[in-house]
C-alpha positions as CSV (number, residue, x, y, z in Angstrom):
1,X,-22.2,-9.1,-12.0
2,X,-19.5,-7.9,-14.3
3,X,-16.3,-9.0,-16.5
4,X,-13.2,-7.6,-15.2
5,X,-9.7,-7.1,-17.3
6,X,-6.5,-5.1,-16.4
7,X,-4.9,-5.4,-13.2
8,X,-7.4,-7.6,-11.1
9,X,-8.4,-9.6,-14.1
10,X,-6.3,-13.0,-12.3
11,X,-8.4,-12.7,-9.0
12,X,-10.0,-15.7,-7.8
13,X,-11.8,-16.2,-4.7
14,X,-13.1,-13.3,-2.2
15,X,-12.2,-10.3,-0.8
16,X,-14.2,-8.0,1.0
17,X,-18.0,-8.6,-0.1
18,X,-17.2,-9.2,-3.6
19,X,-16.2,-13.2,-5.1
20,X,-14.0,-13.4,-7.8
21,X,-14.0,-16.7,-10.6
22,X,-12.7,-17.5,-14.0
23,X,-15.5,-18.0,-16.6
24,X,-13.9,-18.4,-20.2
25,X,-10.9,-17.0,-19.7
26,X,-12.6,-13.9,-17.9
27,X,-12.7,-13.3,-14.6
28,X,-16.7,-13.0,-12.8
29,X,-17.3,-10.6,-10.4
30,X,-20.3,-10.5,-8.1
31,X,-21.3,-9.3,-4.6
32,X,-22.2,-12.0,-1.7
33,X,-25.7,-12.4,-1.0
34,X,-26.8,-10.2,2.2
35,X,-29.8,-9.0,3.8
36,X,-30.4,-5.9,1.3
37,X,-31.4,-6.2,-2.2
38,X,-30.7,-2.3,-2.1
39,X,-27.5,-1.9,-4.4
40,X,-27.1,1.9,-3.5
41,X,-27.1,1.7,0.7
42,X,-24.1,4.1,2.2
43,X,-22.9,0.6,4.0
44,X,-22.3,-0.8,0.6
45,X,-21.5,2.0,-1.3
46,X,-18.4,2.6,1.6
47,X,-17.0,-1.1,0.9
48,X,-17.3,-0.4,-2.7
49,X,-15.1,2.8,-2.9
50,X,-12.4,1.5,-0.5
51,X,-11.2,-0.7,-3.6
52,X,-9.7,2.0,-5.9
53,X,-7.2,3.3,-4.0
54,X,-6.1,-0.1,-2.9
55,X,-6.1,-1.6,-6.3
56,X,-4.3,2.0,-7.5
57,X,-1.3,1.5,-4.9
58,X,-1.0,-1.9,-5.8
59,X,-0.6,-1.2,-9.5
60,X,2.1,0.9,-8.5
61,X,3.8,-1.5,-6.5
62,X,3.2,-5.0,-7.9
63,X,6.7,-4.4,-10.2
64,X,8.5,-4.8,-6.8
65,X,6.4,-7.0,-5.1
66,X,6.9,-11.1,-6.7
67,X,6.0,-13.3,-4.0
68,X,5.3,-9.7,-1.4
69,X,2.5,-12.1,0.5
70,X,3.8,-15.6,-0.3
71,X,2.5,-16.1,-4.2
72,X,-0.2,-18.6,-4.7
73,X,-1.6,-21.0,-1.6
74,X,-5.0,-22.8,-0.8
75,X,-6.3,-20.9,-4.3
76,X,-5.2,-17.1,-3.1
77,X,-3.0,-15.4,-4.9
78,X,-1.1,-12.7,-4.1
79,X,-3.7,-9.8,-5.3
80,X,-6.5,-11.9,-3.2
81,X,-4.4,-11.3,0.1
82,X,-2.9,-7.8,-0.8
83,X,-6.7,-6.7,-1.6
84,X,-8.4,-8.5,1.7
85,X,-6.0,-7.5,3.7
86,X,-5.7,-3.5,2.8
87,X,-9.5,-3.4,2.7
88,X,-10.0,-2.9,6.7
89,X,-7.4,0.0,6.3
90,X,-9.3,3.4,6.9
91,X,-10.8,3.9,3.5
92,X,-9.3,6.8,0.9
93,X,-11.7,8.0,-1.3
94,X,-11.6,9.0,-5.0
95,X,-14.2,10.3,-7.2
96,X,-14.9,8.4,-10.6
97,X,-12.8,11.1,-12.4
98,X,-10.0,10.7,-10.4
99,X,-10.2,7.1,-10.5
100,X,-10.2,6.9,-14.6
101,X,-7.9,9.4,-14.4
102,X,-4.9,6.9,-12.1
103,X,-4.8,8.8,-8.8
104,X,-3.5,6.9,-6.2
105,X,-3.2,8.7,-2.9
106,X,-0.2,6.8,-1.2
107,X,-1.6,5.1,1.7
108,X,-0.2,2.9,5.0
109,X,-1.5,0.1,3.1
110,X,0.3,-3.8,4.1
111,X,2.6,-4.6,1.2
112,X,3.8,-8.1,2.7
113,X,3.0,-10.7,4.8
114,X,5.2,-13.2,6.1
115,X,6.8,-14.9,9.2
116,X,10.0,-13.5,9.5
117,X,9.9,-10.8,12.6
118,X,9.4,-7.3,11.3
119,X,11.2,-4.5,11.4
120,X,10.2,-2.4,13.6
121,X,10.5,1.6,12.9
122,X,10.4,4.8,15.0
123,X,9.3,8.4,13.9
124,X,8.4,9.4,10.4
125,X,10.3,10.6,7.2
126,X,14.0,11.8,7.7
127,X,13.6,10.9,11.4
128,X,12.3,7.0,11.0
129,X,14.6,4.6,12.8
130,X,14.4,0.6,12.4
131,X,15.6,-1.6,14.9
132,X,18.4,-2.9,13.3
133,X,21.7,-2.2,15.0
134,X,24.7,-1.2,13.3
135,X,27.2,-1.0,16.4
136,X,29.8,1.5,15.7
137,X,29.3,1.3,11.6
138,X,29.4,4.4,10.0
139,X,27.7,4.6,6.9
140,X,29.8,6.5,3.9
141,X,30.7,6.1,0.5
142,X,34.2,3.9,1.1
143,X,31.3,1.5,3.0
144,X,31.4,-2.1,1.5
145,X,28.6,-4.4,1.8
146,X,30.7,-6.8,3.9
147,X,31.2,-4.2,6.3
148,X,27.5,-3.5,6.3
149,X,26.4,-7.4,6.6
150,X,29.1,-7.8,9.4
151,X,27.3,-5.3,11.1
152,X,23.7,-5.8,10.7
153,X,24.9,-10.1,11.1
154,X,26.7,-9.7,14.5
155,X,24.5,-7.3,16.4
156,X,21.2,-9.1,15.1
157,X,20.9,-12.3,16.1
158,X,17.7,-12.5,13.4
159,X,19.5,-12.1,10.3
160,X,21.9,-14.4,8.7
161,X,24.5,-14.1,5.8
162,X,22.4,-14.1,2.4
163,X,19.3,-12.8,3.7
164,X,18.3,-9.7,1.7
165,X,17.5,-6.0,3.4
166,X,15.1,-3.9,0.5
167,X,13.8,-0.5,0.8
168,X,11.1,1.4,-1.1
169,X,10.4,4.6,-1.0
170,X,7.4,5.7,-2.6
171,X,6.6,9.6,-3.4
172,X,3.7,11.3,-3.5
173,X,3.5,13.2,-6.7
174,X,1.4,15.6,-9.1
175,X,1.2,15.1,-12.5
176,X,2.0,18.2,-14.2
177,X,0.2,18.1,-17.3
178,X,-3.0,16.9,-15.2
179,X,-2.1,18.2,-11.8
180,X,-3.6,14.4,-10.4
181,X,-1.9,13.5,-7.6
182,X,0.1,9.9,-8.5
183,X,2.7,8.0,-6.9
184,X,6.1,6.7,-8.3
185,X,8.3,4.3,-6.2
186,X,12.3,4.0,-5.9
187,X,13.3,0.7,-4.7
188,X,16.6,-1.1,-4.2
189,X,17.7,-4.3,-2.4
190,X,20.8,-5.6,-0.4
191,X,21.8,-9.4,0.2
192,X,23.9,-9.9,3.1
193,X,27.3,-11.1,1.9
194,X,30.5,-11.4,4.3
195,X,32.6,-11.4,1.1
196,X,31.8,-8.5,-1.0
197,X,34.3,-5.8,-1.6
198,X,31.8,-3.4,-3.8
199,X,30.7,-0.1,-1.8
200,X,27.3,-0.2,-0.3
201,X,26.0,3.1,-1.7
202,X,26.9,2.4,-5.1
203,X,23.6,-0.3,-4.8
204,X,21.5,0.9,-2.7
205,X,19.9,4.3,-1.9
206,X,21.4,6.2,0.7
207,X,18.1,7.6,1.5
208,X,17.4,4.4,3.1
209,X,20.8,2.8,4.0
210,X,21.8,5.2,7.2
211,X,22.5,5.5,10.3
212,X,20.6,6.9,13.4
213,X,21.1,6.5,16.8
214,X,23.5,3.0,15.9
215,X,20.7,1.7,14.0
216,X,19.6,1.3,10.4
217,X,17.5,4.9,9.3
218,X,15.9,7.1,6.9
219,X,19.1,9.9,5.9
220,X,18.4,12.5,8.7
221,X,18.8,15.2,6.2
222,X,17.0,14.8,3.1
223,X,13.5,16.1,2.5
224,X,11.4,13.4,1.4
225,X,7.9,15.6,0.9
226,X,4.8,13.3,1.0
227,X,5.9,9.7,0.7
228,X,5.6,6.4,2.5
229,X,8.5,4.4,3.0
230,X,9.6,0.6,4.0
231,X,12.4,-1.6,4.8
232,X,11.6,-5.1,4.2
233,X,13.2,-8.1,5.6
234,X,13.2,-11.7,3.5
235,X,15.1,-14.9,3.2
236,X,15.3,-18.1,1.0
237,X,14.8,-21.1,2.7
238,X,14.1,-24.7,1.4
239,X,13.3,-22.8,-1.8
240,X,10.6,-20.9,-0.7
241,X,11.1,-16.8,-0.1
242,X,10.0,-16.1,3.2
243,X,9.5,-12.2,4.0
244,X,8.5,-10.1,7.3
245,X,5.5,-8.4,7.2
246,X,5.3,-4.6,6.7
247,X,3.0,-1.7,6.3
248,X,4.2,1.5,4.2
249,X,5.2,4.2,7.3
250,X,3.6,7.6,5.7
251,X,3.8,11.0,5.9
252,X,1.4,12.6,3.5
253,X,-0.7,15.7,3.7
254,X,-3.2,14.1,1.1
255,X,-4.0,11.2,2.7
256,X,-5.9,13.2,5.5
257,X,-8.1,14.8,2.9
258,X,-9.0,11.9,0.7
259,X,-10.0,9.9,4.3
260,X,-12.2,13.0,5.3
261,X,-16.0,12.9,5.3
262,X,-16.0,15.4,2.8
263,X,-13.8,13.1,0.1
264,X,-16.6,10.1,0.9
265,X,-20.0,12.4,-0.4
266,X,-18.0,13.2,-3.2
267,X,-16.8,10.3,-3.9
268,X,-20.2,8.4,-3.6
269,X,-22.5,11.7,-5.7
270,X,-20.0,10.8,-8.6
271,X,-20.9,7.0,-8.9
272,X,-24.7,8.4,-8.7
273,X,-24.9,9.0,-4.8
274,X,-26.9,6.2,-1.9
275,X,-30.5,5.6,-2.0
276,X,-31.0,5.3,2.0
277,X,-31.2,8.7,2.8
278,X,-34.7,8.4,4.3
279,X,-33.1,6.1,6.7
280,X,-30.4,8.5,8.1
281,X,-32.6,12.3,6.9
282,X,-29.9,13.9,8.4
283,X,-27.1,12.3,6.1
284,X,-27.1,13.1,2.6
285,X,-30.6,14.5,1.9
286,X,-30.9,17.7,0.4
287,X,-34.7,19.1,0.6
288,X,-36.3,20.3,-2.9
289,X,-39.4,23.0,-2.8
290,X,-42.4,21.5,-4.4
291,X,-45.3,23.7,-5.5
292,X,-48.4,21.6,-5.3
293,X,-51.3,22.8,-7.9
294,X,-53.4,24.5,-5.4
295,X,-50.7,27.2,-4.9
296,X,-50.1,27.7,-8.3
């Protein structure tokens, strides 16, 4: 059991194998009960370090991210559900250091939840493609936003006038002074409005607000290096927000390499290694020579 503060310090509830509750003013953490009492077994040591990276790329994104699976209902908040959902993902694994040291590898993680129809996107980085139609708009900078809501209104029978379009793009980076790999996040938003003279690109990011093949894009010729990117589609209605789920669309070398068998040992020998190897001899064992007296 511990005490928990910083970023998950509101959870309540479960997620994963770990239950969450509020104990004078602090909040409880524990593990469910299960059929081991061995704390140190590579099947719990694996659910233990998918958390960092998930709880990393959330701190990153929570700024952006108010009501990003709903906010509160039947006890769950919006951590909960952002944390049990990303934790079947395909785990990314970070050492202790890296962990105390911020690293967040940026990862295809779900960043909402909702019931408004996603957007669905084709191809990767300067070549992703969402399926909202434009018709015969041409984005540029003399582009107003009614022009833009006409367009994405009248050939997309799913949107209505005051919904809201938002894109993030969120970069892979290296800290230079550290030379730990972080992410940062550049996000703007766009709320359908048939009556707005102001110039689309003067509000939203042109790196997200293009056009491919008729349809909403990525800008076909920037170069975003390692990054994941989104658009997000949400609503207001009967004062509740209601959103379209959506998973970060990556492209990043890293992720590869902190999802490789070789990132989980060392991940696991810097919080002290598993204590099952003569279950699995072939795993993680690494023989010692012992002289016995007689030979000495």
């Amino acid at each position: 059991m511990a005490r928990l503060t910083g970023i998950i310090s509101k959870l309540n509830g479960s997620a994963g194998n770990l239950t969450f509750r509020q104990n004078g003013g602090q909040t409880v953490v524990s593990e469910k009960i299960t059929q081991t009492t061995n704390a140190k077994t590579e099947l719990q040591q694996k659910q233990r370090l998918k958390w960092a990276n998930i709880i990393r790329e959330y701190q990153v994104l929570q700024p952006y991210m108010k009501l990003a699976f709903g906010g509160t209902r039947n006890g769950r908040n919006d951590y909960n559900k952002f944390m049990s959902t990303n934790l079947s993902m395909t785990p990314v694994y970070l050492t202790k250091a890296e962990v105390n040291a911020g690293m967040c590898i940026v990862a295809p993680y779900e960043i909402t939840h909702g019931t408004v129809r996603s957007i669905a996107v084709s191809g990767k980085g300067k070549k992703a493609v969402t399926d909202i139609k434009l018709g015969n708009l041409n984005i540029t900078e003399t582009t107003t936003v009614t022009e833009f809501s006409n367009a994405v209104v009248q050939n997309n029978k799913q949107y209505n006038y005051g919904d809201q379009i938002t894109y993030f793009l969120v970069h892979q980076v290296v800290n230079k002074v550290t030379n730990i790999p972080m992410a940062e996040v550049d996000a703007c938003c766009i709320v359908l409005d048939k009556s707005s003279e102001a110039k689309l690109l003067s509000l939203v990011d042109a790196r997200g607000f293009s056009v491919q093949e008729e349809h909403l894009a990525a800008q076909a010729d920037n170069d975003f290096g390692d990054h994941g990117m989104v658009w997000i589609h949400s609503r207001k209605q009967s004062g509740k927000t209601l959103i379209s789920t959506q998973c970060l669309i990556c492209e990043n070398n890293l992720l590869a390499e902190y999802q490789s068998e070789e990132a989980y040992l060392n991940a696991v020998d810097s919080y002290g290694g598993v204590s099952d190897v003569y279950l699995t001899p072939n795993g993680k064992l690494k023989p010692t020579s012992i002289t016995s007296s007689a030979e000495k």
